[in-house]
C-alpha positions as CSV (number, residue, x, y, z in Angstrom):
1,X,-17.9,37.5,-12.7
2,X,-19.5,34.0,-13.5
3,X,-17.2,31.9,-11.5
4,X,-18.4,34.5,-8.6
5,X,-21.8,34.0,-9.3
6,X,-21.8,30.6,-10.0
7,X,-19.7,29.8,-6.3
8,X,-22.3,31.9,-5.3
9,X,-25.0,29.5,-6.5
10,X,-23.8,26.6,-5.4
11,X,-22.9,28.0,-1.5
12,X,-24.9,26.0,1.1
13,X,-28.4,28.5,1.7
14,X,-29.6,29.4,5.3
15,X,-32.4,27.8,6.4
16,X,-34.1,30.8,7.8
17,X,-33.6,33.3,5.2
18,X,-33.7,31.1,1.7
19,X,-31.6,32.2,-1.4
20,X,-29.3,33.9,1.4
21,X,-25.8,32.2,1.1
22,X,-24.3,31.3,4.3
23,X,-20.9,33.0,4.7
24,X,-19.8,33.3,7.7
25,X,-18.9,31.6,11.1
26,X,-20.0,32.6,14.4
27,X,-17.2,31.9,16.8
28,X,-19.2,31.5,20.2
29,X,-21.8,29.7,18.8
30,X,-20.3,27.9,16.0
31,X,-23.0,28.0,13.6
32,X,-22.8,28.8,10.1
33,X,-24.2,32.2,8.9
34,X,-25.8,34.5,6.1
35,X,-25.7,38.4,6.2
36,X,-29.3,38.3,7.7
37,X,-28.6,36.0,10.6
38,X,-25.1,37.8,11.0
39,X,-26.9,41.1,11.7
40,X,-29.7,40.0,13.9
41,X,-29.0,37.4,16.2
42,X,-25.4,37.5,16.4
43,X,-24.3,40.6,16.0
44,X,-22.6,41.0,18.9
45,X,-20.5,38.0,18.2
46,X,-16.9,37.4,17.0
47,X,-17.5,36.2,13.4
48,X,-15.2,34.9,11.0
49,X,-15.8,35.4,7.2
50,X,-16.3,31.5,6.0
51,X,-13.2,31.0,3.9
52,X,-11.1,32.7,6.8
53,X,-12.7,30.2,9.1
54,X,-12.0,27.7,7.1
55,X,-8.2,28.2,6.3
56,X,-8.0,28.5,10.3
57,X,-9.7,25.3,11.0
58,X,-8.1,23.3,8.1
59,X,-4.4,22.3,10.1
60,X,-6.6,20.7,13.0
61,X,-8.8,19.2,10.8
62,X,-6.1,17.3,9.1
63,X,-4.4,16.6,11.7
64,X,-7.4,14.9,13.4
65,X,-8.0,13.0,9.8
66,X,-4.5,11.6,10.6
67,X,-5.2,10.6,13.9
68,X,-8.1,8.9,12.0
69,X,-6.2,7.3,9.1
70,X,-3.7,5.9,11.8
71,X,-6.7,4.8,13.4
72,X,-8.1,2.6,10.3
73,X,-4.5,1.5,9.7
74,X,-4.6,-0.2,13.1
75,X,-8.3,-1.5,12.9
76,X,-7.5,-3.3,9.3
77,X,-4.5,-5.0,11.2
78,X,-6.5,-6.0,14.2
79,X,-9.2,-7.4,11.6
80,X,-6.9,-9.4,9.7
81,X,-5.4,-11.1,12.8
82,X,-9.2,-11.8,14.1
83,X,-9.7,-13.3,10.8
84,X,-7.0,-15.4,10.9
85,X,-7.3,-16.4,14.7
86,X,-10.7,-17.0,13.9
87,X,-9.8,-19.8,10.6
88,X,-7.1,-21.1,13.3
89,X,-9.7,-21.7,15.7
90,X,-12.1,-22.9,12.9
91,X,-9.5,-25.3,11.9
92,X,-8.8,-26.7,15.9
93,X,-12.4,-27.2,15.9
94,X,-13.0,-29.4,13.2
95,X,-9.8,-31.5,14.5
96,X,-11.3,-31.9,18.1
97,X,-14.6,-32.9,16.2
98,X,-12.8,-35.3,14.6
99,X,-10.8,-36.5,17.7
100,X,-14.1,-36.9,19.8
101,X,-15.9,-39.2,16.8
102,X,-12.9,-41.1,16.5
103,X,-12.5,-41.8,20.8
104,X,-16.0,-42.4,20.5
105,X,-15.7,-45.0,17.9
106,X,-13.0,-46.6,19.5
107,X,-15.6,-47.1,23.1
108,X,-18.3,-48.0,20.8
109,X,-16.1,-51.2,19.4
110,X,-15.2,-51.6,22.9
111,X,-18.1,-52.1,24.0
112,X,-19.7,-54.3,21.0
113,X,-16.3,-56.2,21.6
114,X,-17.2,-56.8,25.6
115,X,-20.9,-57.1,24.4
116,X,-19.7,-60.4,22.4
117,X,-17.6,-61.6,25.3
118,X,-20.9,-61.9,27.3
């Protein structure tokens, strides 16, 4: 009896119809329900008591959390390889740098040299 009316307690509330619980799922409409809405409204509809819905929707649901773990698996990968082309091309950069202020060194004594000839 407590563990009911605790569960109870802590069951998300309908909006419309406050300290109503909302326990079921309307099918067509895919909205969540209390016993209120599920008379007026939508009681015409195909509705599926809450847990029910849930077990039912629960296989596609993990499977699409797979789908989605797979995903992140992939993304991490991808991520580290940017990272590390993106160090690589830090690295290639710094070494051209260095390659252009050396060649342009080497002109500069060039020219003082000629500059001396003269």
């Amino acid at each position: 009896w407590y563990d009911e009316e605790a569960r109870e307690r802590q069951a998300a509330q309908c909006p419309q119809h406050p300290g109503e619980a909302l326990r079921f799922l309307c099918q067509p409409c895919s909205q969540l329900l209390c016993r209120e809405c599920r008379l007026d409204p939508h009681l015409d509809h195909p509705c599926l008591p809450l847990a029910e819905a849930v077990r039912a929707r629960k296989p596609g649901l993990e499977e699409l959390l797979a789908g989605v773990d797979s995903n992140l698996v992939e993304l991490e990968a991808a991520r580290r390889a940017e990272k590390e082309a993106l160090a690589q091309l830090r690295e290639q950069a710094a070494r051209v740098g260095t390659q252009v202020e050396e060649a342009a060194e080497r002109v500069l004594r060039a020219l003082l040299a000629q500059k001396q000839e003269v």
